[in-house]
N, C-alpha and C positions, 0 to 999 in steps of 0.2 A: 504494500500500500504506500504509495505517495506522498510527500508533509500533508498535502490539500485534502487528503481523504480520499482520492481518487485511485484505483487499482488499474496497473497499466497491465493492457494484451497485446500480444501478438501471433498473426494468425499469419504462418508459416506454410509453404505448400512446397511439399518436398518431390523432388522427381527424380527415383534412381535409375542412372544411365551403366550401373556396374562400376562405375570408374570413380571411385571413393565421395561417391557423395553420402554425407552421415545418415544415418540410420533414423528413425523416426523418435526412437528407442535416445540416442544418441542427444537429438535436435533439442529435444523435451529436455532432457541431462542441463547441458550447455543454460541453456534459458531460465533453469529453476534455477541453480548455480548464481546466474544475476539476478534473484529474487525477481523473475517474469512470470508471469500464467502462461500456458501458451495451448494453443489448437492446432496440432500437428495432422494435414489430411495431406495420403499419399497420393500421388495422382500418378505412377507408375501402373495402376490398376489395368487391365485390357480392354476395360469400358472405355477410356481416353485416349482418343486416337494419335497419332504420334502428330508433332510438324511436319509442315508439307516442308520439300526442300527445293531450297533455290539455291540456281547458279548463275551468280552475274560474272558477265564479260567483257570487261571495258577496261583500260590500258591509262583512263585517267584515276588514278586509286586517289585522289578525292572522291572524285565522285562516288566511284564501286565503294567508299566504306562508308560515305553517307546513307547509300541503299542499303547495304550490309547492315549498318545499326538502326535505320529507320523500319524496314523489312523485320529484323529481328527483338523490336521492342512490340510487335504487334502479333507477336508469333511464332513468326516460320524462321527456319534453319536454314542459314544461307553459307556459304564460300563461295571466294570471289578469287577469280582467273584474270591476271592481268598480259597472258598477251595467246596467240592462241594457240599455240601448243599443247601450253598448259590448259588449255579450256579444254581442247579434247580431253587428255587425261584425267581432270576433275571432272567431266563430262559420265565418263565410261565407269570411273568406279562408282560416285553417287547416286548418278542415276535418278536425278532431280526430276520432282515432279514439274518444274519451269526452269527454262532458261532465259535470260535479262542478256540478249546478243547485242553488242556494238559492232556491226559493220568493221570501222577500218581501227583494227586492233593489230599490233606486229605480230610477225613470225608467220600466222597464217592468218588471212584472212575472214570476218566475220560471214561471208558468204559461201566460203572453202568450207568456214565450220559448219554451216547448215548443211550443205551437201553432205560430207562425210557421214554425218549425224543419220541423216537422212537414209544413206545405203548402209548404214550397221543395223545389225540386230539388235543392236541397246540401244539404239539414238532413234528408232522411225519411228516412235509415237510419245515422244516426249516434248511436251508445250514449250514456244518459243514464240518469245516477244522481242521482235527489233525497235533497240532504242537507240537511235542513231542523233549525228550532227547534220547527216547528211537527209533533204526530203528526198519522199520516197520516187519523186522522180526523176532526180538522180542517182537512185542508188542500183546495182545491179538488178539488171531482170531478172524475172523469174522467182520473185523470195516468195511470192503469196503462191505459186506453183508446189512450191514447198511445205506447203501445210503450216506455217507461221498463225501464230495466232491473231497478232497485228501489228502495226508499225506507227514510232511516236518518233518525232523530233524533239532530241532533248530540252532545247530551246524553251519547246514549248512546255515543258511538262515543269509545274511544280513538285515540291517533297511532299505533297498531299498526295497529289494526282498518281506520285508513283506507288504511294500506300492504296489506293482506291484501287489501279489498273491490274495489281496484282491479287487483288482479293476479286475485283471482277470476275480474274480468270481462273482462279484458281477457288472460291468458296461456288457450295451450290445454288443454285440459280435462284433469286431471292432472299440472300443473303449478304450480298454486295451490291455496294451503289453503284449505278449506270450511268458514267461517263462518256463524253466525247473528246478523242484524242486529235481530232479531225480541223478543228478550225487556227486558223493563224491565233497568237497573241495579240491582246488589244495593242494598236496604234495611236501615236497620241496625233491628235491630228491638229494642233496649234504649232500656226508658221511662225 
């Protein structure tokens, strides 16, 4: 209890990954220890279904770790591939249920990556969102041929819009909000 008469809680949700996260057993220990209450609910349970996984691929790592923490504070499990090599490989073994594609990334190409993606057996039905500098009419033919889920000009996208577009694609239908990724940004139009 508090000087103020007030009793402080904390309600702790624990999720064991195998890889030394404390024990429920453990959490409770720790917390009584500094004179806390606590409500220890496991959520390792197989009612709770895992995060989805993402993998962003983009070569400016501002940006990939803005999406990386902004992505990861709303859920989902992300690693981030900065040139495309390495995307194939973090590609192949995760097995993400989205990929966050930049077009012109070094080593290979973000369009080289959809391809290859595309003719493997672990890369043809895994969701892919181009988020490019470049519009999509200049950007190589043929991505939407490719089964892409859709295409955004960085420019345009605020850190909102990138939290909405991937819950768009990735929660079930009437559970994400319906965006349009489609129109220029406003202009100001005083000469």
């Amino acid at each position: 209890m508090a000087a103020d008469g007030t009793h402080s809680c904390y309600v702790t949700a624990v999720h064991s990954d195998g890889e030394g996260a404390p024990s429920r057993a453990g959490l409770a220990g720790i917390l009584r220890r500094r004179g806390l209450q606590s409500v220890v609910m496991d959520t390792s349970s197989s009612s709770a279904p895992a995060p989805k996984k993402i993998v962003i691929v983009d070569d400016n790592v501002s940006l990939a770790d803005i999406y990386k923490t902004r992505l990861e504070m709303i859920g989902y499990r992300c690693a981030v591939a900065y040139d495309g090599e390495m995307a194939l490989a973090l590609i192949e073994r995760e097995r993400p249920d989205l990929v966050l594609l930049d077009l012109m990334v070094p080593k290979i190409a973000g369009d080289e990556i959809l391809k290859r993606m595309r003719a493997s057996q672990w890369g043809k039905n895994i969701k892919v969102e181009i988020i490019s500098n470049l519009n999509e009419a200049d950007a190589p033919a043929g991505l939407r041929d490719q089964g892409i889920e859709g295409y955004a000009v960085k420019a345009n996208l605020t850190n909102d819009m990138i939290d909405r577009l991937v819950d768009q694609i990735l929660k079930p239908a009437g559970q994400a909000e319906d965006i349009s990724l489609e129109t220029e940004p406003p202009t100001s139009t005083d000469q």
